[in-house]
VOGU-3710 file (C-alpha; in Angstrom, 3 decimals, decimal comma):
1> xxxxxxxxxx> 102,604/88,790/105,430  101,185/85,494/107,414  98,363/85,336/109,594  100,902/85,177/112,235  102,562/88,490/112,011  99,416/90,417/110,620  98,403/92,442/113,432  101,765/93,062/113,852  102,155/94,567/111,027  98,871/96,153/110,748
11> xxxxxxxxxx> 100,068/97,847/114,009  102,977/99,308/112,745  101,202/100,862/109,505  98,698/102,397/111,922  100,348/103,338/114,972  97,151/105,309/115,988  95,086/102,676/116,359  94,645/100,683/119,570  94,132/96,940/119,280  90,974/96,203/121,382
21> xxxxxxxxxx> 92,357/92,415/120,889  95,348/92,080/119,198  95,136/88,440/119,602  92,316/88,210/117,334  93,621/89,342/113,964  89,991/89,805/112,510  88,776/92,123/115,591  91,942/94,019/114,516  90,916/93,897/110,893  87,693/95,262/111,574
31> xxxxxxxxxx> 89,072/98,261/113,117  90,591/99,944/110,415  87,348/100,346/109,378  86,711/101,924/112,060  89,766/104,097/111,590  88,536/105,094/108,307  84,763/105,650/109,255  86,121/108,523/112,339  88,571/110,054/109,589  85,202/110,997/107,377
41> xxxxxxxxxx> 84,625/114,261/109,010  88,225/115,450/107,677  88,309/115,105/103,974  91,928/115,395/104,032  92,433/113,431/107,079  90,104/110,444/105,084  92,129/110,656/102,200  95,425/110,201/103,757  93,869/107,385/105,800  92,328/105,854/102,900
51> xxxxxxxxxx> 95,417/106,236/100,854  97,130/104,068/103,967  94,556/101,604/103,998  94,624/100,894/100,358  98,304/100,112/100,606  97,839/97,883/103,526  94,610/95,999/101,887  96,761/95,812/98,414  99,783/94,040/100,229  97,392/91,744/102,678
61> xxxxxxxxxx> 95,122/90,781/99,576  98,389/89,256/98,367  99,962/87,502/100,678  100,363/83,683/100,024  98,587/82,741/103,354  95,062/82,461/102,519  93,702/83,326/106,169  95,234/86,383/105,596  93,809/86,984/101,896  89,985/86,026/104,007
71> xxxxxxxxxx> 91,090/88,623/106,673  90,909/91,413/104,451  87,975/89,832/103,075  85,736/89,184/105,715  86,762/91,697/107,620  87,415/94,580/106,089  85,814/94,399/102,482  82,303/92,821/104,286  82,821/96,056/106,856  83,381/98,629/104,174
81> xxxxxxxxxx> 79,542/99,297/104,164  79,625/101,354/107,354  81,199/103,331/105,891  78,432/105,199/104,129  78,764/106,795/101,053  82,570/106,566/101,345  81,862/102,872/101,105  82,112/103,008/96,894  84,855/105,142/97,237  86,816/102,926/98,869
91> xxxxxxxxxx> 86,002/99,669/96,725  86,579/101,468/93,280  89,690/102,392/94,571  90,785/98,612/95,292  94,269/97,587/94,116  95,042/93,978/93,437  95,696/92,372/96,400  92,068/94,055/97,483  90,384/92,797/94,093  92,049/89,480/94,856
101> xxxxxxxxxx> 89,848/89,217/98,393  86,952/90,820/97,086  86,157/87,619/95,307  85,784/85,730/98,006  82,553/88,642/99,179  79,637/87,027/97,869  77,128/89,669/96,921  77,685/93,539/96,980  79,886/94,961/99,506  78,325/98,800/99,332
111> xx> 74,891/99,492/99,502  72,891/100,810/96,013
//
């Protein structure tokens, strides 16, 4: 995955979602959290969601273009915290490619 063809592909992993600006990859970013905080009132529909996401952080968190690897960072790990109580949830449940970004989040990225 390059920062070229990320929304691209974060479109076709998440067909639902409408790109407010798919020209700017971290305003696209920032709305899968989104996508994730509406799915909360659905426990099943979260989880399946969530289970998505994960896959798509895991396999941006690895990509060999860094400005990818800070997408996920910036704006998705630094974003997680609207989600609530889901928020820990979501970062215990980090694979590698999502541990790999979270160290560039300085600080906590869920509230105590």
């Amino acid at each position: 995955m390059t920062y070229e063809t990320f929304v691209e592909e974060l479109s076709a992993a998440f067909p639902e979602m409408a790109f407010l600006e798919p020209d700017l990859p971290h305003v696209s970013m920032g709305q899968l959290v989104v996508l994730l905080k509406d799915a909360r009132s659905t426990p099943d529909r979260f989880n399946e969601t969530a289970e998505r996401a994960l896959a798509f952080i895991d396999r941006a968190g690895l990509s060999e273009d860094d400005r990818v690897v800070n997408l996920v960072a910036v704006s998705f790990l630094e974003s997680l915290h609207n989600l609530g109580p889901q928020c820990r949830e979501i970062a215990n449940r980090l694979g590698p490619g999502g541990r790999r970004a979270r160290k560039q989040v300085s600080g906590e990225i869920c509230p105590s």
